[in-house]
C-alpha positions as CSV (number, residue, x, y, z in Angstrom):
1,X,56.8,147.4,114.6
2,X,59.6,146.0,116.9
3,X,60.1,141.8,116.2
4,X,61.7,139.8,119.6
5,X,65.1,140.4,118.3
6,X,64.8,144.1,117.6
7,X,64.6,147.5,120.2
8,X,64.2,150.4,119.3
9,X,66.5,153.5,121.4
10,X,65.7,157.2,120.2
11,X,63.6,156.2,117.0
12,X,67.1,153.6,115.8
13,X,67.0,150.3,115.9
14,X,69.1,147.9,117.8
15,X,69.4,144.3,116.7
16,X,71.3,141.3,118.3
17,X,74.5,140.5,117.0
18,X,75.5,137.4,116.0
19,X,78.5,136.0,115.9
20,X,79.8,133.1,113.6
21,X,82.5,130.6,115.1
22,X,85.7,130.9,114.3
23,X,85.6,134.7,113.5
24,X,87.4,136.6,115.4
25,X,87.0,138.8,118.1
26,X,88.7,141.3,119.7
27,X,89.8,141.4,123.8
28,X,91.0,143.8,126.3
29,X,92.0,143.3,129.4
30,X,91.1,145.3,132.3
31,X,94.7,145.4,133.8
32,X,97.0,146.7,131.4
33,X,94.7,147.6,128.3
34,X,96.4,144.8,125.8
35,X,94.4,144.4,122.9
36,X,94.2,140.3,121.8
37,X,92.3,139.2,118.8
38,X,91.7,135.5,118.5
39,X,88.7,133.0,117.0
40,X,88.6,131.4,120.3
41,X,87.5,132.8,123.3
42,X,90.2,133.7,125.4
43,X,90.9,132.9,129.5
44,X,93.6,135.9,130.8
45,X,95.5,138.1,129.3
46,X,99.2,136.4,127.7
47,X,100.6,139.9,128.9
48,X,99.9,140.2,132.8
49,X,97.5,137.5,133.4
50,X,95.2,139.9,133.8
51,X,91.0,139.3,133.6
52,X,89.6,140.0,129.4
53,X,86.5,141.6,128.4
54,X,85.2,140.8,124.7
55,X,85.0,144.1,123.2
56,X,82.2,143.4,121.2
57,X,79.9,143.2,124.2
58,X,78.8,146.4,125.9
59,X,79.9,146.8,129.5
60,X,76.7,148.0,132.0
């Protein structure tokens, strides 16, 4: 049985993720593909300035 925090895709289950603060995450940013890892959520990319996804999040 599925709870409110649990789907299930192809018979597997997918759970939320939680994250605890000050672990640290990994970026990448959409322009020139530098990878940043940092506790902190990060604005642009210290390379090109560049927008930065989280990694961790799936893009749709």
């Amino acid at each position: 049985m599925s709870t409110a925090h649990e789907t299930r895709v192809l018979g597997l289950p997918m759970r939320d993720v939680t994250q605890d603060a000050g672990e640290e995450m990994t970026y990448e940013c959409f322009e020139c593909g530098n990878i940043v890892v940092d506790p902190t959520t990060v604005g642009n990319c210290p390379e090109c300035g560049g927008e930065l996804r989280n990694r961790g999040m799936p893009i749709e």
